[in-house]
Backbone as a printed PyTorch tensor [residue, N CA C, xyz], in Angstrom:
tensor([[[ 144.6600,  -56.6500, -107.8410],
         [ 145.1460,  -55.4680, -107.1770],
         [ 144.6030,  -54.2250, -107.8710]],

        [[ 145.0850,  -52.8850, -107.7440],
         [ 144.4120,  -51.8740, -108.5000],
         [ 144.7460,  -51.9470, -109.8040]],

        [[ 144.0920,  -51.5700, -110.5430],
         [ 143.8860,  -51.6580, -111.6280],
         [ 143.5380,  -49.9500, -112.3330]],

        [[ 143.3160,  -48.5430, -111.7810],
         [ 143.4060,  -47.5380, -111.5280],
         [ 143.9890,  -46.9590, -112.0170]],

        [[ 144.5070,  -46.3680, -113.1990],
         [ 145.8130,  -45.5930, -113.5890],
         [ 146.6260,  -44.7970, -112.8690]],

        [[ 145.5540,  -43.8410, -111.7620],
         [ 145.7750,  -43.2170, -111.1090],
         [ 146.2370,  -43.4990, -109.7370]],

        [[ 146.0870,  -44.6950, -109.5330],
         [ 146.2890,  -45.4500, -107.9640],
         [ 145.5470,  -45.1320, -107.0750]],

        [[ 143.9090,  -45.4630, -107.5060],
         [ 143.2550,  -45.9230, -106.7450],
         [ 144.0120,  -46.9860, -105.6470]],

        [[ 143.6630,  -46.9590, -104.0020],
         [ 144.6010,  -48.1790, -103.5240],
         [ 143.8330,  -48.4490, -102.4650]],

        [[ 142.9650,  -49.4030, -102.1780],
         [ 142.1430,  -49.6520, -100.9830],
         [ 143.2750,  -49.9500,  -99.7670]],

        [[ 142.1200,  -50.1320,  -98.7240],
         [ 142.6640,  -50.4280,  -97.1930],
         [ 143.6180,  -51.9570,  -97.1970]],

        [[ 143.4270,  -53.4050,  -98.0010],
         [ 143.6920,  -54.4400,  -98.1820],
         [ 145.2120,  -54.2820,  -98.8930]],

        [[ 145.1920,  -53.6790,  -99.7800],
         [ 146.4450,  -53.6180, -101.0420],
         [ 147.1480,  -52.0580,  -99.8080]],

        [[ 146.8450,  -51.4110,  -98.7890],
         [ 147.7330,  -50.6150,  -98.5910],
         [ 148.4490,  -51.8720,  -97.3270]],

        [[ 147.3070,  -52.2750,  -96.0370],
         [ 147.8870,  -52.9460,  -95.5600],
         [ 148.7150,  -54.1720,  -95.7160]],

        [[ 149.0980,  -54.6890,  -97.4600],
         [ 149.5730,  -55.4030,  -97.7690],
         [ 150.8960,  -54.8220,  -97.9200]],

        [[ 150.9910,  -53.6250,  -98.3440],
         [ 152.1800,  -52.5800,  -98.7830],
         [ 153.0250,  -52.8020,  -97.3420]],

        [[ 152.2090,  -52.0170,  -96.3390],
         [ 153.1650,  -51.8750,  -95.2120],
         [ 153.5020,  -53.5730,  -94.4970]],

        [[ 153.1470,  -54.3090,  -94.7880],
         [ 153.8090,  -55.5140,  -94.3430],
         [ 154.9170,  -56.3530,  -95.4470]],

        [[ 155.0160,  -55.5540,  -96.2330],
         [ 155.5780,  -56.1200,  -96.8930],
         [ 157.1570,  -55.1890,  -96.8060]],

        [[ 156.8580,  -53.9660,  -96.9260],
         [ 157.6430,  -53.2850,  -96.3870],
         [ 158.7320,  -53.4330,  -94.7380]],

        [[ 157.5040,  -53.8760,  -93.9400],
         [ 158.1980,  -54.1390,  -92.7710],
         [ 159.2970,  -55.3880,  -92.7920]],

        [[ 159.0150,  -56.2110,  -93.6890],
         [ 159.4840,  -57.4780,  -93.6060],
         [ 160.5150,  -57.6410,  -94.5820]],

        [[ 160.9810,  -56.2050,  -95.3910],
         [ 162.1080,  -55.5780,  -96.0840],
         [ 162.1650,  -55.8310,  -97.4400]],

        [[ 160.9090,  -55.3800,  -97.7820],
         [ 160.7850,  -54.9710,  -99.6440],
         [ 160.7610,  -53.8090,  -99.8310]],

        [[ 161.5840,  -53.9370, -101.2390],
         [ 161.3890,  -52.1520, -100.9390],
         [ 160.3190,  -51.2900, -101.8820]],

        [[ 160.1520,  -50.4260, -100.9770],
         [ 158.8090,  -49.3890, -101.8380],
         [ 158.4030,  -49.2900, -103.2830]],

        [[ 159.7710,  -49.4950, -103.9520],
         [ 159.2770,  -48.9950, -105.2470],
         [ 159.3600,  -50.2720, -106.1730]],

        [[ 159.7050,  -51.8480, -105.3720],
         [ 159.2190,  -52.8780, -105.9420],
         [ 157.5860,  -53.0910, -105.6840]],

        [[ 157.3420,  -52.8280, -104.1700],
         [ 155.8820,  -52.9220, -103.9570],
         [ 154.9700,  -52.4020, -104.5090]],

        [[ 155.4290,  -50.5790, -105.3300],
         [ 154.1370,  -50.2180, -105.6460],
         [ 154.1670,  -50.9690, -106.8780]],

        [[ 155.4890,  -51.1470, -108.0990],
         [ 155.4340,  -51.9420, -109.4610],
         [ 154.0910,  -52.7830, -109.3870]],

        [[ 154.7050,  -53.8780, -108.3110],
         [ 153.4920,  -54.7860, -108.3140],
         [ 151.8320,  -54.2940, -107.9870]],

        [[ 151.7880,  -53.5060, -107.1360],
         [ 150.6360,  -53.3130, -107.1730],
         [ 150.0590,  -52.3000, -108.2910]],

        [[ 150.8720,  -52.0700, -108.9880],
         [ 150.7540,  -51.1110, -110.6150],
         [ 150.2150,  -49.4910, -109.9770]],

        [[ 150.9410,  -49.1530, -109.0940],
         [ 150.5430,  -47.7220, -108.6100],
         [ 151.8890,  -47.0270, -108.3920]],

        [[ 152.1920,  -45.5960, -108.7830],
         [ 153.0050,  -44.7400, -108.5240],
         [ 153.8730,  -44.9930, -106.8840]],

        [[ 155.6020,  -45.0150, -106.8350],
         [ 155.6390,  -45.2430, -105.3420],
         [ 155.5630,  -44.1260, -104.3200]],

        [[ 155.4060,  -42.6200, -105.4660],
         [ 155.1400,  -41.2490, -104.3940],
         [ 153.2530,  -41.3200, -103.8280]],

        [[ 152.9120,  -42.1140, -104.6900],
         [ 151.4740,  -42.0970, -104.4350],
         [ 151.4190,  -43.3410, -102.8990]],

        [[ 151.9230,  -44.4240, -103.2490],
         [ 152.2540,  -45.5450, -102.3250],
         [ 152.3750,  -44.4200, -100.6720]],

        [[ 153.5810,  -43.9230, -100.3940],
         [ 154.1290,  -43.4670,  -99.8500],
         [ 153.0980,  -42.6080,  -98.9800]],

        [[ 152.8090,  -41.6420, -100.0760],
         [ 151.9210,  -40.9380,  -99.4520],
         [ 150.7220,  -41.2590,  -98.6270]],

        [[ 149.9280,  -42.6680,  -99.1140],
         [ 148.9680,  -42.9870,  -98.6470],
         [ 149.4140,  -43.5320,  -97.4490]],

        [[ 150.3450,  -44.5410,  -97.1540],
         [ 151.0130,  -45.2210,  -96.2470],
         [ 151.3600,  -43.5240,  -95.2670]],

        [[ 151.7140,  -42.6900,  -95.2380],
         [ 151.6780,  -41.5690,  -94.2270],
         [ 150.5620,  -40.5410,  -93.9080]],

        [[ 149.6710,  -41.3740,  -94.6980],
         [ 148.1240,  -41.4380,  -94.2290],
         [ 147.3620,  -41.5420,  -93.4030]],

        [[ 147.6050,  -42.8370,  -93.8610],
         [ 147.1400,  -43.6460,  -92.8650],
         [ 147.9100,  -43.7010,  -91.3620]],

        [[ 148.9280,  -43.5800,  -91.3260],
         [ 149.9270,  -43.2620,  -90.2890],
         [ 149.3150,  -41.9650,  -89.2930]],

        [[ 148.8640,  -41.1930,  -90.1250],
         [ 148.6790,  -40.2270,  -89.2420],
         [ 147.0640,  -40.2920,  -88.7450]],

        [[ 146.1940,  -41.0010,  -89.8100],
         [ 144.8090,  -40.6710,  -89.4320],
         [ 144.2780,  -42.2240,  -89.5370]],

        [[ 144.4710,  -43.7600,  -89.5580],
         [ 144.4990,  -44.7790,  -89.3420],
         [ 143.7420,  -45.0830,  -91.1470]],

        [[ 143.7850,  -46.3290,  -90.6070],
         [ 143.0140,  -47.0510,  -92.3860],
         [ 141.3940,  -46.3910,  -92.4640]],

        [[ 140.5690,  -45.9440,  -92.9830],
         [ 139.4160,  -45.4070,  -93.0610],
         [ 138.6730,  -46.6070,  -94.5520]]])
């Protein structure tokens, strides 16, 4: 997964976020695991929401 300090977070590890989310984990266990901030998580996930996965 990222490895990034900063939370780098590709298209794979975000669309993993939001299904994992949908299926009722919550945000700030998902980003732990993926070792990224969950305001950073968040943000990208309303990102992509607004302008699709790029």
């Amino acid at each position: 997964m990222s490895r990034d300090p900063h939370g780098k977070l590709g298209n794979t590890e975000l669309a993993l976020a939001y299904e994992l989310h949908t299926a009722g984990y919550n945000w700030h266990h998902i980003a732990s695991g993926l070792g990224i901030s969950v305001h950073y998580l968040r943000a990208r996930i309303r990102q992509a929401e607004r302008q699709g996965l790029r």
